[in-house]
N, C-alpha and C positions, 0 to 999 in steps of 0.2 A: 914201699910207701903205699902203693894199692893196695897192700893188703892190710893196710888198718886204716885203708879207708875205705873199705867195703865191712871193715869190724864193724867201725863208726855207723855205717849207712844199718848194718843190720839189726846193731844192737838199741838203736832209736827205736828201727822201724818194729823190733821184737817184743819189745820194754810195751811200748806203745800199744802194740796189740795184746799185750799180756795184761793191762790195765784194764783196756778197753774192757777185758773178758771178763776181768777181777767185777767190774764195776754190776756189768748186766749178765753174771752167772752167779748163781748165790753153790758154794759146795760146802763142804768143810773144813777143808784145810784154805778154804777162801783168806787171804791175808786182807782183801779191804773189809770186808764186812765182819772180818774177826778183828780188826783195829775197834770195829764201830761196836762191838756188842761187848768185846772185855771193858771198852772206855765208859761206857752203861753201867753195866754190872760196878765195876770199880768207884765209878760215881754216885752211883745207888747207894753201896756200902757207906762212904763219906757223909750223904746225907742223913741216912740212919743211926749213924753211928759216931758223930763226930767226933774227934779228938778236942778241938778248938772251938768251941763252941759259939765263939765270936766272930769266927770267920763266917763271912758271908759265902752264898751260897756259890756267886759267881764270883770269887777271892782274885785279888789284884792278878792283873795278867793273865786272867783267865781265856780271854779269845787269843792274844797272842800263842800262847802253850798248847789251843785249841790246833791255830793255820798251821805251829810247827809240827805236832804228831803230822798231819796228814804230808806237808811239807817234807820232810824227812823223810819219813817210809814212801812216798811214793814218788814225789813230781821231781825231789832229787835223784832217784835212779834215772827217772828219764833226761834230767838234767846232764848229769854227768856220770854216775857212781857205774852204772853200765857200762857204759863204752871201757871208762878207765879200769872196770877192773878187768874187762874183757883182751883191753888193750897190752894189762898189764901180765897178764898170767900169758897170752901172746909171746910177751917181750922175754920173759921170766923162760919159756920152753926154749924161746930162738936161742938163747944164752944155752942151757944145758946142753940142746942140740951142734950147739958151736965145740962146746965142748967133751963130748961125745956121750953125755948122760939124757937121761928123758924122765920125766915126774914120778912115775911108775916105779922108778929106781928108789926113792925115797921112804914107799910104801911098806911099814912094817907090821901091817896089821890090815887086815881085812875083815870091817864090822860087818860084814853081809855074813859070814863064815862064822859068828858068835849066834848067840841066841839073842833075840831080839830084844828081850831088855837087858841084857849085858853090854851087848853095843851102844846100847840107846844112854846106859849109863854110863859107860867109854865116853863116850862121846860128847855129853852132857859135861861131866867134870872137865877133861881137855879144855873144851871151849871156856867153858867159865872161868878156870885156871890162867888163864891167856889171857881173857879179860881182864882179870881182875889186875895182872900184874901193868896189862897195858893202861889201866886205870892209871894205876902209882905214877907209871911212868909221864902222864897227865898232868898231874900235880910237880913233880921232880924237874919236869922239864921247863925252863921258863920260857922256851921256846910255843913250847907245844901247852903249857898251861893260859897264855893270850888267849888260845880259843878255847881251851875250856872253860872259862870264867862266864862263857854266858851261861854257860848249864847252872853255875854257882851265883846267876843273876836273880833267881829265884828268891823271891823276899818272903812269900805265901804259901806254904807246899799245898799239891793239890797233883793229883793221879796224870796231869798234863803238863807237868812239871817232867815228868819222867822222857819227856820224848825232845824237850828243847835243848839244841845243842847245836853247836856249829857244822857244817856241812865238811871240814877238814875230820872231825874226830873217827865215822866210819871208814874215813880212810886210810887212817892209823890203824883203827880196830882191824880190816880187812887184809889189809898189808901182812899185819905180823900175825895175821892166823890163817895165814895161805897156805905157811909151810906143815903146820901143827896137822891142819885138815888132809893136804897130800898123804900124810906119814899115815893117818889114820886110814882114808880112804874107804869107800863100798859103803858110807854112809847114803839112806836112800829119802826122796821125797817126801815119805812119811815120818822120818826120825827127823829131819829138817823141823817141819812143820811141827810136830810134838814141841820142840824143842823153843821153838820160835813164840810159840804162843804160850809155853810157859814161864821163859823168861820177861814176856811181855806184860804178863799177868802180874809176873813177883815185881818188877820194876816198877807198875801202876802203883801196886800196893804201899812199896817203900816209901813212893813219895804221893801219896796220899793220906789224906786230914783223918790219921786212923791212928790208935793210941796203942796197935797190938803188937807185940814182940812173942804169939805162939810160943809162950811155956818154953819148955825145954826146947824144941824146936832152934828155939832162936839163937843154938850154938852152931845150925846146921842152915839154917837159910836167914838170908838179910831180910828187915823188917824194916816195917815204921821207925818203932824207937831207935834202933839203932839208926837208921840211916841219916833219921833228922841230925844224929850228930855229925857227920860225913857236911851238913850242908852248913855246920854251925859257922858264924864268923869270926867267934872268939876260939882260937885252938890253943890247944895244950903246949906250953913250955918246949917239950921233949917234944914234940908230932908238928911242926910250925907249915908241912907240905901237906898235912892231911892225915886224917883217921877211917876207919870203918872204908874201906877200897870195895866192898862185895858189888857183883852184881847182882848175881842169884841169890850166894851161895855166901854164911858171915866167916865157915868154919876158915877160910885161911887166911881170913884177920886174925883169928884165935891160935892159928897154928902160929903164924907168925910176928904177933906180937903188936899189930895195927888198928885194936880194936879199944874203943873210946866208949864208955857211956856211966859217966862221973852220978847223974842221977835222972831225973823224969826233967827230959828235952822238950817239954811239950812248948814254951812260951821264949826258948832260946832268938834272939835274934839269928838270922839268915845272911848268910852273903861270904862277900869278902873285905878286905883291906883296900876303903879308894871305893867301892862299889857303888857311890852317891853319884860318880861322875863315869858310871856306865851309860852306853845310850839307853834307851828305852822304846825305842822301834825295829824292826823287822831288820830294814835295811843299812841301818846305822850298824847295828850290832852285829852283821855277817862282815862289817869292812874294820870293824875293830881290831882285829889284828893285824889289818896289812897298814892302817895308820895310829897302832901303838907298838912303841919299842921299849920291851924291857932292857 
């Protein structure tokens, strides 16, 4: 028990000075002030370029979608996501070691040992491959879809829309891509980062007031057009749990048969089923799932 409570004490006390540093050291691979210059750029694009042209500039929910990027990426790690997942891979080695295995054992590849965009692309697909299915599983599970309905509370798309989501979802995300990363492993600081701030980019993008589907492209990376349909409230007959699942990446909707886009989504209503008696504040909507029961 001391020893995850010195986890606890560290990983506050680490997190915290890790912020601290983010906040008043500007670098590159900076994660605060690359939230704040893609959320710029991406918004810039929006205004220039609109898809909805109706849409106002600061479109419903907009400071809400604002608190939750920063909320999410940051004051949740210091909240909780830290410690648990520090606590968790803890718990995860004590098991193996009980059992006479250790993480290492799991390791079939070593990206440091590839050439650096081979790994980088390893790496890159793995993860998004993961995502993508733990997405579905999102939708599939009516357990685990209570919290994601606030990401599908979005009535407005808008590049802030991309970041609003329940504080349960990266823990599912992080959970089931523990073991994927173990296996891959020697991935370093810099492929992190690459990685981080590209998905961060294509994610703004999806769900931003932007009309583009990139040409040919759009069989290989998720877009606007396509995504709006992922956020539609009327779904398809045959697809009643959800279409278009991409995070980054649209190609394994394509491969597997998930991908939806009947014609130009631009004016589609938004949401879900019931979605008029979602809350519409901060703190209502983090307790929504523990006071609704499907």
């Amino acid at each position: 028990m001391e020893k995850y409570f010195e986890i606890l004490k560290n990983s506050y006390y680490g997190y915290f000075n890790y912020l601290w540093s983010e906040i008043t050291h500007f670098h590159w691979e900076n994660y605060f002030y690359g939230l704040i210059v893609v959320s710029l750029i991406v918004w810039g694009l929006e205004l220039v370029f609109p898809w909805r042209k109706n849409q106002k500039i600061f479109r419903k929910d907009f400071w809400l979608d604002t608190f939750y990027m920063f909320f999410n990426f940051f004051l949740l790690n210091l909240i909780i996501l830290i410690f648990l997942s520090n606590a968790t891979a803890e718990l995860f080695n004590d098991f193996l070691g009980f059992v006479g295995l250790k993480i290492s054992d799991f390791q079939i590849l070593d990206l440091d040992a590839l050439p650096f965009g081979l790994g980088l692309l390893i790496f890159f697909l793995v993860t998004d491959f993961v995502q993508w299915n733990t997405h579905r599983l999102l939708h599939y599970s009516p357990f685990l879809w209570n919290f994601h309905k606030l990401h599908h509370s979005v009535k407005e798309m808008g590049f802030a829309a991309h970041l609003r989501y329940h504080w349960m979802e990266p823990v599912v995300y992080k959970s089931i891509l523990y073991i994927p990363l173990a296996i891959l492993g020697g991935f370093n600081v810099e492929s992190v980062a690459i990685i981080h701030f590209s998905a961060l980019a294509i994610g703004h993008l999806n769900h931003a007031n932007l009309g583009w589907d990139y040409g040919i492209l759009k069989y290989i990376f998720n877009n606007p057009k396509m995504h709006i349909w992922h956020h539609a409230k009327v779904l398809p007959e045959n697809a009643q749990y959800g279409v278009n699942f991409g995070i980054s990446l649209s190609v394994w909707d394509y491969l597997f048969k998930t991908n939806h886009i009947p014609h130009n989504g631009r004016d589609i209503e938004l949401g879900f089923d019931g979605d008029e008696k979602f809350p519409s504040n901060f703190i209502a909507q983090e307790l929504y799932p523990i006071k609704t029961k499907e």
